[in-house]
C-alpha atoms as a printed R data frame, in Angstrom:
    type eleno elety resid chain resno       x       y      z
1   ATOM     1    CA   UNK     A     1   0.000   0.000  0.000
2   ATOM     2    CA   UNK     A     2   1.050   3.843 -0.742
3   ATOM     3    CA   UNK     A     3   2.534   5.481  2.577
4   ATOM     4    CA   UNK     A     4   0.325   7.484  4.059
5   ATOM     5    CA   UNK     A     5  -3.203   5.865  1.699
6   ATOM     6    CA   UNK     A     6  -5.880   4.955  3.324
7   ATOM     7    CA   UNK     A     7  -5.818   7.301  6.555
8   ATOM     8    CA   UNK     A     8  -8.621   5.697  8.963
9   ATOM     9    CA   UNK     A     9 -11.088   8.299 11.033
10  ATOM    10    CA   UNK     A    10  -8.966   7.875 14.107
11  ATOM    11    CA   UNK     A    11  -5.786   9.917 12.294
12  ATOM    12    CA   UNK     A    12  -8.501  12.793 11.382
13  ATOM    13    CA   UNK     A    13 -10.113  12.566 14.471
14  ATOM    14    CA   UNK     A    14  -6.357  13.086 15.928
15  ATOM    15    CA   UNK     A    15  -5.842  16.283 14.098
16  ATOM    16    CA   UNK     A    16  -9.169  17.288 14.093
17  ATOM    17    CA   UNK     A    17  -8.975  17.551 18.164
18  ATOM    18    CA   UNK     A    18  -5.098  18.689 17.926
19  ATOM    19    CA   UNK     A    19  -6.332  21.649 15.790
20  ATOM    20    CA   UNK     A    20  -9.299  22.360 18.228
21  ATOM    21    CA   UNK     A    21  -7.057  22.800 21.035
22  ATOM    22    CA   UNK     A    22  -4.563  24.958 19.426
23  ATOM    23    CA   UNK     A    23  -7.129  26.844 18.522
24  ATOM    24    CA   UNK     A    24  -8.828  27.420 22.001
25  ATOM    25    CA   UNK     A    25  -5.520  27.995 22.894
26  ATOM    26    CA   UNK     A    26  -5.233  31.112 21.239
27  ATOM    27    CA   UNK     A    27  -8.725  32.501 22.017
28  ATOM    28    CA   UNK     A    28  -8.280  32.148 25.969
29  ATOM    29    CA   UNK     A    29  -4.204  33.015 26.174
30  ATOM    30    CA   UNK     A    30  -6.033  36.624 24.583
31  ATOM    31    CA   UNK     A    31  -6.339  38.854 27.816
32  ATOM    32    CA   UNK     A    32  -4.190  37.261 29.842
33  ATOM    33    CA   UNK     A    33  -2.457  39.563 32.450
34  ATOM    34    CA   UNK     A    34   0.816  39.890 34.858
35  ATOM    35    CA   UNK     A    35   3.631  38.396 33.302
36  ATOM    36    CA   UNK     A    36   2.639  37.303 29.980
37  ATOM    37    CA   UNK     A    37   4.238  39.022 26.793
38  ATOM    38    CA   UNK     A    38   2.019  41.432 25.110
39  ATOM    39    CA   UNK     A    39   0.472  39.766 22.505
40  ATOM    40    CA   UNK     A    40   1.014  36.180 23.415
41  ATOM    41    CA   UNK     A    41  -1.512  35.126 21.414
42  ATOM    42    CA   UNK     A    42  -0.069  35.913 18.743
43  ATOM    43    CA   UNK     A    43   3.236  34.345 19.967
44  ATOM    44    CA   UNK     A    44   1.706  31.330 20.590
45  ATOM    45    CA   UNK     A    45  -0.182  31.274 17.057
46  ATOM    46    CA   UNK     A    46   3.544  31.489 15.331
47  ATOM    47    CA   UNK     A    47   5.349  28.653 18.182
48  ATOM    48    CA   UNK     A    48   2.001  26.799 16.520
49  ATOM    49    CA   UNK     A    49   3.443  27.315 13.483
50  ATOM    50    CA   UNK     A    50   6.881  26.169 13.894
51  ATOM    51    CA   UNK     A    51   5.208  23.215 15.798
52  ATOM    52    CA   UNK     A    52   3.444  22.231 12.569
53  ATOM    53    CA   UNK     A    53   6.751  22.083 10.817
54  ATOM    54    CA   UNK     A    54   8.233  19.574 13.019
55  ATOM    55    CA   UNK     A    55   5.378  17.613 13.115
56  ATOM    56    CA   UNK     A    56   4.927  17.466  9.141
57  ATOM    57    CA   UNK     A    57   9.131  16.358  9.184
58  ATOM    58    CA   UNK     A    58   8.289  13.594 12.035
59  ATOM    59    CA   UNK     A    59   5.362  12.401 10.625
60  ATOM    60    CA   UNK     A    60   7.156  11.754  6.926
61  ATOM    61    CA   UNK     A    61  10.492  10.346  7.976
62  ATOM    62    CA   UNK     A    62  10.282   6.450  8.021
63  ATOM    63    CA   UNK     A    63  10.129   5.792 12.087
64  ATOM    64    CA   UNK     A    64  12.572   3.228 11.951
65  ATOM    65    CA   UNK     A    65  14.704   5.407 10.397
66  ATOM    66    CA   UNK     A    66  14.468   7.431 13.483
67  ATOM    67    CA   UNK     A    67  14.987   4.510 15.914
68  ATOM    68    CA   UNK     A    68  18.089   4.310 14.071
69  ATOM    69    CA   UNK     A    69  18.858   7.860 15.563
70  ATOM    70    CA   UNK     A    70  17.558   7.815 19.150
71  ATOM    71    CA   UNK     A    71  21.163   7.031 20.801
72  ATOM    72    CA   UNK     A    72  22.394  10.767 19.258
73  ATOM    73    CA   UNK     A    73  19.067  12.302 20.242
74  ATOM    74    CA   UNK     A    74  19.063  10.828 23.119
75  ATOM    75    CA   UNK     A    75  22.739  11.538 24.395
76  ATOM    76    CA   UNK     A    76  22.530  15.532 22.649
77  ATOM    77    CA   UNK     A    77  19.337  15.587 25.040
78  ATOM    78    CA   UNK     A    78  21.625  14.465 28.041
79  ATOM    79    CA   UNK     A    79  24.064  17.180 26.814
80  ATOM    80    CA   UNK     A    80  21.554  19.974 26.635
81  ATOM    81    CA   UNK     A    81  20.358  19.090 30.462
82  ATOM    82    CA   UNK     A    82  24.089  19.239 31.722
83  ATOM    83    CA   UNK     A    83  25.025  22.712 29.283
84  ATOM    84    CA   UNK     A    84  21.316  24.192 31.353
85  ATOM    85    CA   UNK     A    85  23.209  23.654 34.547
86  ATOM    86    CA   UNK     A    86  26.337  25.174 33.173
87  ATOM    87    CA   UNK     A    87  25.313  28.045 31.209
88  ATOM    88    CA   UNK     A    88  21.459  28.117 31.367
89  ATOM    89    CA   UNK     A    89  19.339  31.331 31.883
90  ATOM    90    CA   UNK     A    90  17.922  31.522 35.684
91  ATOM    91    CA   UNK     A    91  14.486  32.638 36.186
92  ATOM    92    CA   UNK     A    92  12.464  32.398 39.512
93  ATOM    93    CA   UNK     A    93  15.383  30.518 41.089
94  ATOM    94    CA   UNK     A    94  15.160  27.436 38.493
95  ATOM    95    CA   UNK     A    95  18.456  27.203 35.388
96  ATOM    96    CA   UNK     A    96  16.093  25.421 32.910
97  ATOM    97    CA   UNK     A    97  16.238  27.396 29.720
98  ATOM    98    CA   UNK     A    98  19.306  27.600 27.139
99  ATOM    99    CA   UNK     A    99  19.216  31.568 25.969
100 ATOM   100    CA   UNK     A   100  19.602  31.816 22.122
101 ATOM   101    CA   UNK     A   101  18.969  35.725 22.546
102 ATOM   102    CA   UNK     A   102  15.833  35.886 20.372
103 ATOM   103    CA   UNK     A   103  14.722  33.020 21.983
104 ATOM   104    CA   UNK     A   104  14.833  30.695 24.510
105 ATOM   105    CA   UNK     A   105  14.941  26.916 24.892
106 ATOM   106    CA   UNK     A   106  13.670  24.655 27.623
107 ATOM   107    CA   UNK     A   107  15.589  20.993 26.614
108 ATOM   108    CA   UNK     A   108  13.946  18.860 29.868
109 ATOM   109    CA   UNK     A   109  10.679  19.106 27.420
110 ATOM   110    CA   UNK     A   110  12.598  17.584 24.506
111 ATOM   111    CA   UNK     A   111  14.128  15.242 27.058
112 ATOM   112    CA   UNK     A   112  10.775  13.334 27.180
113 ATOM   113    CA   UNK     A   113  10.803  12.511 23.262
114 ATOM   114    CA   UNK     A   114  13.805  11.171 23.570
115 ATOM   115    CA   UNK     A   115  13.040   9.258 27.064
116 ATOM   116    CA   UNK     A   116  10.058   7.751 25.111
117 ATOM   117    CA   UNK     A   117  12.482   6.721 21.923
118 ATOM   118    CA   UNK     A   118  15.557   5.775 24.293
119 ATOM   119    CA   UNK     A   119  12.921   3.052 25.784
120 ATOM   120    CA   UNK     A   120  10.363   2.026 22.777
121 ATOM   121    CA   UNK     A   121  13.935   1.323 21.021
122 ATOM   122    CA   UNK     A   122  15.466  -0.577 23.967
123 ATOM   123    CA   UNK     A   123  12.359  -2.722 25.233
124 ATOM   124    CA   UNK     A   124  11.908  -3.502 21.322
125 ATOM   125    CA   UNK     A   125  15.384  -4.559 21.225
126 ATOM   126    CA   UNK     A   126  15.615  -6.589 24.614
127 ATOM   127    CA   UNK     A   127  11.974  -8.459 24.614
128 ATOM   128    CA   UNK     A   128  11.370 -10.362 28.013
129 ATOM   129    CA   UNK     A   129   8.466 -12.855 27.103
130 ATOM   130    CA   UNK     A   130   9.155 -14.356 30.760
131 ATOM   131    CA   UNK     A   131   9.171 -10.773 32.532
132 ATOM   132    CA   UNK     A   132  11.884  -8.501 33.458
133 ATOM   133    CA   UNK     A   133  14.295  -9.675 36.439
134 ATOM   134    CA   UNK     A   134  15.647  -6.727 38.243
135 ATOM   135    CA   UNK     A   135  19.209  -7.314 36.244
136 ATOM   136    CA   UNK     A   136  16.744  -6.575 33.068
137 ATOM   137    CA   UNK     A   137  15.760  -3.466 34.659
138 ATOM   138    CA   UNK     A   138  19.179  -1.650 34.869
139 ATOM   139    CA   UNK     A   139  19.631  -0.743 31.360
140 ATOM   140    CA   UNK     A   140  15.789   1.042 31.766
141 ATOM   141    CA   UNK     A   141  16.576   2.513 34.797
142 ATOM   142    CA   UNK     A   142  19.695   4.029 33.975
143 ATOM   143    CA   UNK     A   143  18.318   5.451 30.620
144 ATOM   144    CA   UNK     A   144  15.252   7.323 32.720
145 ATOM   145    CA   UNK     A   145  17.481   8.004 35.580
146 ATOM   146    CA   UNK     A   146  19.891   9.952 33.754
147 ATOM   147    CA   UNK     A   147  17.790  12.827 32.245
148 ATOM   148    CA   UNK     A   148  15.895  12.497 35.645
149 ATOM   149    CA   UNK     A   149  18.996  13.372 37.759
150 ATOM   150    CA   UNK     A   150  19.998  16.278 35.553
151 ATOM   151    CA   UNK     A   151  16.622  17.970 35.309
152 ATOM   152    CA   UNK     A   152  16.387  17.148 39.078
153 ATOM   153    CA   UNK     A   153  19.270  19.559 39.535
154 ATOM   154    CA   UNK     A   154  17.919  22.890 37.795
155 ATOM   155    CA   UNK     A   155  16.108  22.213 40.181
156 ATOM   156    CA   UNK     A   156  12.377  20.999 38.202
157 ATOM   157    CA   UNK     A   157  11.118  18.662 40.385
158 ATOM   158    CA   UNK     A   158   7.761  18.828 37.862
159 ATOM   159    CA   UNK     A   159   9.596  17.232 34.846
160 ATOM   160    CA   UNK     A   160  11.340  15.227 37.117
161 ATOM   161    CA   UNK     A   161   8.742  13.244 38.323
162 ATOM   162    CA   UNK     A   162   7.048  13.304 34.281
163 ATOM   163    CA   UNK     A   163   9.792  11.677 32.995
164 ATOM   164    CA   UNK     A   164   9.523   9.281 35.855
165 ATOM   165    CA   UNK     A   165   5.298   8.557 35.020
166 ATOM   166    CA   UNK     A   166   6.744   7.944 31.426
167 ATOM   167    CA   UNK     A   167   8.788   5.789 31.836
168 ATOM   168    CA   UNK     A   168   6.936   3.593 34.757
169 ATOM   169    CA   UNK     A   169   3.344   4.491 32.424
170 ATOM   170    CA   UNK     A   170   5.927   2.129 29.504
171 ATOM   171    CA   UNK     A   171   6.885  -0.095 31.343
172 ATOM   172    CA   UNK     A   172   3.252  -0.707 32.579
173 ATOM   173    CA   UNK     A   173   2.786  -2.852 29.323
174 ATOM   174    CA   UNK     A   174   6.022  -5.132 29.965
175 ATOM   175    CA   UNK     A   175   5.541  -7.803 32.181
176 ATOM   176    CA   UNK     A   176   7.129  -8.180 35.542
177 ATOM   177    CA   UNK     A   177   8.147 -11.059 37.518
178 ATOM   178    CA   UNK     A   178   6.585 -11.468 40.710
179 ATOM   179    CA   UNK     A   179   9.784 -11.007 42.777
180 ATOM   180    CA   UNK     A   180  10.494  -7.970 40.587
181 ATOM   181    CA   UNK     A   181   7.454  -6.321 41.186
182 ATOM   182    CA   UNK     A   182   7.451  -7.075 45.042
183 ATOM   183    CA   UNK     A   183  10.820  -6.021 45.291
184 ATOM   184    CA   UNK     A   184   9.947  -2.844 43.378
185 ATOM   185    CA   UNK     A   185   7.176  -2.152 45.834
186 ATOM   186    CA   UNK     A   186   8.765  -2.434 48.855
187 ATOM   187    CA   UNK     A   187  11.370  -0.376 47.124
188 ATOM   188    CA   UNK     A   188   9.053   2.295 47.065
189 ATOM   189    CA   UNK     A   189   7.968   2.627 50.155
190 ATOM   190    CA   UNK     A   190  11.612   2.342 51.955
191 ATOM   191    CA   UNK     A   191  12.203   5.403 49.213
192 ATOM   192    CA   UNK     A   192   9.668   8.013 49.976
193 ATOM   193    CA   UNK     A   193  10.443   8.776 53.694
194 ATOM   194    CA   UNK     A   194  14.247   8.556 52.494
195 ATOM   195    CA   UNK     A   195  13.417  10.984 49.195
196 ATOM   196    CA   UNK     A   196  11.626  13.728 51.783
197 ATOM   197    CA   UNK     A   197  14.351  14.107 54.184
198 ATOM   198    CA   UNK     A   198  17.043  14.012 52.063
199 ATOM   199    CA   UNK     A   199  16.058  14.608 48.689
200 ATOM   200    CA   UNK     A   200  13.580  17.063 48.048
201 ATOM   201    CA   UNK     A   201  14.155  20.640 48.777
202 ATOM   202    CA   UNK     A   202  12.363  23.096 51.191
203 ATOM   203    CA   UNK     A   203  10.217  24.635 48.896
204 ATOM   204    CA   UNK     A   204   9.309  21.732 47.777
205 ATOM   205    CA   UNK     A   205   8.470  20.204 51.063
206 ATOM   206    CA   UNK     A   206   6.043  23.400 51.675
207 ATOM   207    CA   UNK     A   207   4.580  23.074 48.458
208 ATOM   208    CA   UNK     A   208   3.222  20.067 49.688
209 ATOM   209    CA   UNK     A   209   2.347  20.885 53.670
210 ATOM   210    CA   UNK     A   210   0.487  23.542 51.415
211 ATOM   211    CA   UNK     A   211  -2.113  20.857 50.001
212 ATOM   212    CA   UNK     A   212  -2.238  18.686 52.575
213 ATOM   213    CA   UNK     A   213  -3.050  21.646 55.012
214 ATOM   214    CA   UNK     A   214  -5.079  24.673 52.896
215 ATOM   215    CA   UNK     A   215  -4.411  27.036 55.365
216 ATOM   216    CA   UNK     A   216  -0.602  27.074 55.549
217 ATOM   217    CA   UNK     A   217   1.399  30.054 53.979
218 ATOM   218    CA   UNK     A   218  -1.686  31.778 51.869
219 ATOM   219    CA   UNK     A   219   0.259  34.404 51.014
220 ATOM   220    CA   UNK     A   220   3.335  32.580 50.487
221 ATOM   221    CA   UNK     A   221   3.827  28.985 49.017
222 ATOM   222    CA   UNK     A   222  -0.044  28.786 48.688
223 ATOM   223    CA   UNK     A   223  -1.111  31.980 46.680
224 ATOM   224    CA   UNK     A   224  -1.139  29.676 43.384
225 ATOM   225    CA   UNK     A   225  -2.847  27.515 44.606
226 ATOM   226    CA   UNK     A   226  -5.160  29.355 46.780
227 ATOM   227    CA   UNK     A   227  -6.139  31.951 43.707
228 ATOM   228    CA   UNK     A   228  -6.341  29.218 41.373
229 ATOM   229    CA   UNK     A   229  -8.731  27.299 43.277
230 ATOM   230    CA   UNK     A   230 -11.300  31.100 43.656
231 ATOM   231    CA   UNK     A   231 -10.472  31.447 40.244
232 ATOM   232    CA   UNK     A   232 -12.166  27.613 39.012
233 ATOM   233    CA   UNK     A   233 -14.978  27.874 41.700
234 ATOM   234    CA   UNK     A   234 -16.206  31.342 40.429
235 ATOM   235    CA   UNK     A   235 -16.653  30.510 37.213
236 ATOM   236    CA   UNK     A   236 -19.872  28.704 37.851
237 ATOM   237    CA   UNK     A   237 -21.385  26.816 35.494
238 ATOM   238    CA   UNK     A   238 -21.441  28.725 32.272
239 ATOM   239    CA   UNK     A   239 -18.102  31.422 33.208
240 ATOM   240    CA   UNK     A   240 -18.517  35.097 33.371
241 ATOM   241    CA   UNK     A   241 -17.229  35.816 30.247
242 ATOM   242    CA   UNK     A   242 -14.147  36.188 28.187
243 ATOM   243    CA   UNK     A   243 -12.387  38.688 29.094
244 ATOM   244    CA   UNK     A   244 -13.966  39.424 32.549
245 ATOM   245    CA   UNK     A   245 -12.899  37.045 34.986
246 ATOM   246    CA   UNK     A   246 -11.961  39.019 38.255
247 ATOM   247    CA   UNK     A   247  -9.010  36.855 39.655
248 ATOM   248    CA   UNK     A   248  -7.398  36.961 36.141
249 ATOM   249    CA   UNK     A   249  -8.019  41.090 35.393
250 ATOM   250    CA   UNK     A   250  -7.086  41.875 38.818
251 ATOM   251    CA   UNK     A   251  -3.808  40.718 38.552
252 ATOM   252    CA   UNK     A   252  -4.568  37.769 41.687
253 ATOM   253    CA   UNK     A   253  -3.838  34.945 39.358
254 ATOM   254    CA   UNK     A   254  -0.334  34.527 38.296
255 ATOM   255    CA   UNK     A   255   1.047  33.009 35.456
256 ATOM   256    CA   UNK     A   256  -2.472  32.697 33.916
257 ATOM   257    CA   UNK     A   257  -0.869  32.226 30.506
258 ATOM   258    CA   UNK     A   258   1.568  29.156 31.016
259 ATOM   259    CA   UNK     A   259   1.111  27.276 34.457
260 ATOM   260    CA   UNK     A   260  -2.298  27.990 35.145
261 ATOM   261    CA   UNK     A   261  -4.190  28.871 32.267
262 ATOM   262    CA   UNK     A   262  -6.595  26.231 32.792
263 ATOM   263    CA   UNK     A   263  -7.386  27.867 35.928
264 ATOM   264    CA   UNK     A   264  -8.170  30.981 33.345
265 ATOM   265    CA   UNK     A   265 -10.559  29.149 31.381
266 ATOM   266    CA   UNK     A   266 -12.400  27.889 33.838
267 ATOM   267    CA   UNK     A   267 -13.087  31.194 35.318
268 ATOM   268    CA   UNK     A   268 -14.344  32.803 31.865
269 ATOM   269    CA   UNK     A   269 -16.067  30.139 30.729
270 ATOM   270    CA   UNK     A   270 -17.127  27.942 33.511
271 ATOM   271    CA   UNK     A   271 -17.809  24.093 33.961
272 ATOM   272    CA   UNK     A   272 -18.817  23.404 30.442
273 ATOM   273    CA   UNK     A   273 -15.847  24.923 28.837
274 ATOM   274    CA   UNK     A   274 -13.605  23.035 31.393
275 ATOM   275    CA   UNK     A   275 -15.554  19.921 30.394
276 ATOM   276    CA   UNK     A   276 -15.355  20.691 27.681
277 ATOM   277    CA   UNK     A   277 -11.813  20.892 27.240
278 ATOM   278    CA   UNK     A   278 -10.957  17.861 28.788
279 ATOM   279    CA   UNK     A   279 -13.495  15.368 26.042
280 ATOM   280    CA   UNK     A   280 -10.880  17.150 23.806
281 ATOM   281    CA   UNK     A   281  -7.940  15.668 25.875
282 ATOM   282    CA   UNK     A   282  -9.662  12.324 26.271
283 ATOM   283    CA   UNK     A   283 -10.173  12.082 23.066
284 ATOM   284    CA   UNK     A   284  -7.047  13.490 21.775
285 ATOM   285    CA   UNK     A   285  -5.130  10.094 24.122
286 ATOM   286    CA   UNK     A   286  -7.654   8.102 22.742
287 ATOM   287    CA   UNK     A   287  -6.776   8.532 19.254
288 ATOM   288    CA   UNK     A   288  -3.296   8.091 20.237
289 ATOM   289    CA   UNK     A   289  -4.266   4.861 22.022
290 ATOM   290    CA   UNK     A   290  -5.967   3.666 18.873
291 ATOM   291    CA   UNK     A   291  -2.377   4.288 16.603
292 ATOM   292    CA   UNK     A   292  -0.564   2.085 19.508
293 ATOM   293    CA   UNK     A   293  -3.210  -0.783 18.800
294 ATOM   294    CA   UNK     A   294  -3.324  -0.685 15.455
295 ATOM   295    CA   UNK     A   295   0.924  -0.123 14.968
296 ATOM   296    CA   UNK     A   296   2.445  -2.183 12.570
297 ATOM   297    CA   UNK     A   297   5.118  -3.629 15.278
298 ATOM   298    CA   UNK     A   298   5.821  -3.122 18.760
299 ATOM   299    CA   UNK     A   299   8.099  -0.068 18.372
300 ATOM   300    CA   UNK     A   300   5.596   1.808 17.237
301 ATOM   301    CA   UNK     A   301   2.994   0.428 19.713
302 ATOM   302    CA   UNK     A   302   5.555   1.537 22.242
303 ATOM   303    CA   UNK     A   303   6.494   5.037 20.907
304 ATOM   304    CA   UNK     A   304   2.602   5.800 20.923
305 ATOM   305    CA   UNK     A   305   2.097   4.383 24.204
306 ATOM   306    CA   UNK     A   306   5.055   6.866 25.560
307 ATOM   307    CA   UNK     A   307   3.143   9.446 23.693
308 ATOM   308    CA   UNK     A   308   0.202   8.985 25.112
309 ATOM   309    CA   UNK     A   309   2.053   8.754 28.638
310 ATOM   310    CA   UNK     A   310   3.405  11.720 27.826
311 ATOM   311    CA   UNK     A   311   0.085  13.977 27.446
312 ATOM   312    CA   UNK     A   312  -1.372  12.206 29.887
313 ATOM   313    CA   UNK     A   313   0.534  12.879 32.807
314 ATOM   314    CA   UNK     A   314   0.796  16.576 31.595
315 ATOM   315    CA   UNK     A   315  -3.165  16.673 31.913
316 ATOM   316    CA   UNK     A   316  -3.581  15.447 34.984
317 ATOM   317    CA   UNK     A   317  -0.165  17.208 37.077
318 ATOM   318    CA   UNK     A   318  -1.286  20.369 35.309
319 ATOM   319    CA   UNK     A   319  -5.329  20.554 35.992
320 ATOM   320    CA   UNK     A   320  -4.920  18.616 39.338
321 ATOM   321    CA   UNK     A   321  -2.112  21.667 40.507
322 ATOM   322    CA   UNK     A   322  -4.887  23.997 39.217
323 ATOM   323    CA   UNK     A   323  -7.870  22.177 41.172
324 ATOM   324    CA   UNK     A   324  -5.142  22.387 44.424
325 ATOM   325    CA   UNK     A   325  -5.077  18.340 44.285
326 ATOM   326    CA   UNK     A   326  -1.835  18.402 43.161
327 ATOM   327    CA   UNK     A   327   1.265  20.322 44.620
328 ATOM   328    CA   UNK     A   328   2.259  23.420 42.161
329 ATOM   329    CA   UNK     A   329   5.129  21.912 39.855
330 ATOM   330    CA   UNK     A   330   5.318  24.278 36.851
331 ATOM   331    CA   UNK     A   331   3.870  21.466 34.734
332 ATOM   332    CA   UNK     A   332   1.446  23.123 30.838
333 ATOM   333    CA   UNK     A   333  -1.103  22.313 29.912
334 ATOM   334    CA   UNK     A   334  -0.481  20.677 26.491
335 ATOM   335    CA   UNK     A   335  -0.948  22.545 23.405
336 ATOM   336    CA   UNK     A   336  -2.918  25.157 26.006
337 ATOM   337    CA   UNK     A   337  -0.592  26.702 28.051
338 ATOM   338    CA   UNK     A   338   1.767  29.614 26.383
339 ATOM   339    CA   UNK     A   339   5.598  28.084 25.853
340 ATOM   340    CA   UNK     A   340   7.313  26.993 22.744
341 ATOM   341    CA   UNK     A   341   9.366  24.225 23.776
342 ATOM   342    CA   UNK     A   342   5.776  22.787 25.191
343 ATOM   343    CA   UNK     A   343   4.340  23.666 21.773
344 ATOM   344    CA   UNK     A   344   7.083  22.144 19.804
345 ATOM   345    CA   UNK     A   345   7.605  19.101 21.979
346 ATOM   346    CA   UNK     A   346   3.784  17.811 22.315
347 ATOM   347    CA   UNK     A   347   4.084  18.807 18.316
348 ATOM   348    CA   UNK     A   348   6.785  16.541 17.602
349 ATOM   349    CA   UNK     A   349   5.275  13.563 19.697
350 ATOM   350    CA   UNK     A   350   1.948  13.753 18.008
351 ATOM   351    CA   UNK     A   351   3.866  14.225 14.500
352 ATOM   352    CA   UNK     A   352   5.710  10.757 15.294
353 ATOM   353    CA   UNK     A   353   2.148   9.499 16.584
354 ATOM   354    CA   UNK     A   354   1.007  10.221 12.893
355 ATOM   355    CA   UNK     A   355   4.079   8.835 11.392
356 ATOM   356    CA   UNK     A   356   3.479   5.216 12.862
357 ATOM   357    CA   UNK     A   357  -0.536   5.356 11.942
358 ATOM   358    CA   UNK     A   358   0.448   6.453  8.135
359 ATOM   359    CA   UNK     A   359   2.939   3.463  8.279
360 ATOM   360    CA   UNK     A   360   0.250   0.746 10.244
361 ATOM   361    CA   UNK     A   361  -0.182  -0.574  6.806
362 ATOM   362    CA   UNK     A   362   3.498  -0.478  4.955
363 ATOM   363    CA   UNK     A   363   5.418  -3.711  5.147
């Protein structure tokens, strides 16, 4: 069969709802206040363009081809992590971004298309039809640990644990051996008292006494929180408008154009916009779902399943930080929240998404 003939409904249906949220996208980042650009709409319409570029190149080169290049993608992604702790721009007390001048670069966002090639190549590679023994499990562990550690240090504990939910969210379709998994449990819990005390930082920590006790620090490490929250229950159930929601125009709720724009739309347009908006998510991981299933081999299957992972996790850290479920972690919202590097990156996953459907049928 031709490449690319015979498209099913579930590859229009993918860029039908891509398209739809691009396009709410620029309609709500329009009267955004505080520290967005002026005319971030329009910013965001042109990153939307560049994204569109990169996912027209990954959806036409052969996929394989690119498996064939994940170990230099993957290692130039390790480099760009180590240059952001070298040389990277500081903003907010976090080195994430490489500054080109004209523009800046945030490479732990790339770092998860390469964490979901780096993995759909290797368990492809290294099939375990028995399950994975915890000597199988190195390799994996020390190709998400390394981009973890580095992105750790800028420090983004956010991406951090995304790359993490990845990973585990790949492996989830790998079978275990019983030992493994038991061992990897109790793992786990010996970890998590071990991670607070020694691991995590103190802003951290009080990022999450804020959510587990609402009234801590409301003017300090709970104001995002705290004003997102007002911002989502005001709304109602229809939104007071665009343009005219009070926490957003009054300059309460900050960084309603990147971090918390869901928070945004929710104000202005209520519960049936925010419903709304996440059918187009569901269905948007859906369609990606269906490419997995219907992949011509298991790389594929895998690199759509990492995909998936991938806007999945961004969903729920980012609306359940907004809904003040979820400690604030400077997660977007996918192909919602202002940012080019998020733009670019969820553009280039869903391009390679496409690449493998075209290809379900070419032998």
């Amino acid at each position: 069969m031709k490449r690319g003939a015979g498209m099913s409904r579930a590859h229009w249906a993918l860029l039908l709802v891509a398209l739809s949220l691009c396009a709410l996208s620029v309609c709500i980042l329009q009267g955004t206040t505080g520290s967005a650009p002026p005319g971030v709409e329009r910013a965001q319409l042109r990153w939307f363009g560049v994204g569109a570029l990169v996912a027209l190149v990954a959806s036409q080169v052969e996929y394989h081809t690119l498996k064939r290049l994940t170990p230099a993608f993957y290692v130039a992604n390790l480099g760009a992590l180590a240059l952001v702790l070298l040389i990277g721009k500081r903003v907010n007390g976090s080195q994430r971004w490489l500054d080109f001048g004209g523009f800046t670069v945030q490479p732990s966002e790339l770092a998860k298309v390469g964490l979901v090639l780096a993995l759909a190549s290797w368990i492809e590679a290294t099939p375990r039809p028995r399950g994975y023994t915890f000597t199988d499990l190195v390799p994996i562990a020390v190709l998400l640990g390394l981009p973890m550690f580095l992105v750790f240090q800028e420090p983004d504990l956010g991406h951090t644990l995304m790359l993490f939910f990845i990973g585990a969210s790949m492996m989830s379709a790998e079978r275990l051996r019983r030992k493994t998994a038991v061992g990897g449990m109790i793992l786990g819990l010996v970890g998590m008292p071990l991670a607070w005390l020694f691991v995590l930082k103190r802003y951290q920590k009080e990022r999450i006494l804020t959510l587990i006790d609402g009234q801590v620090d409301h003017l300090g490490a709970g104001w995002h929180s705290r004003q997102s929250e007002v911002a989502v229950g005001s709304g109602g159930l229809l939104g007071k408008g665009h343009g005219l929601g009070s926490q957003v125009a009054g300059g309460f709720l900050p960084e309603n154009h990147t971090d918390f724009v869901f928070a945004k739309l929710a104000e202005e347009w209520g519960l049936l916009g925010a419903a709304l908006t996440l059918a187009l998510y569901l269905a948007l991981i859906l369609s990606i779902l269906y490419t997995a299933y219907t992949a011509r081999d298991r790389f594929g299957s895998l690199l759509c399943l990492g995909v998936a992972a991938m806007v999945f996790w961004h969903v729920v850290m980012n609306v359940g930080m907004v809904l003040n479920m979820l400690p604030v972690k400077g997660v977007t919202l996918p192909l919602m929240s202002y940012g080019g590097s998020s733009v670019v990156t969820t553009c280039l996953g869903l391009g390679l998404v496409l690449n493998v459907h075209a290809q379900r049928h070419v032998f």
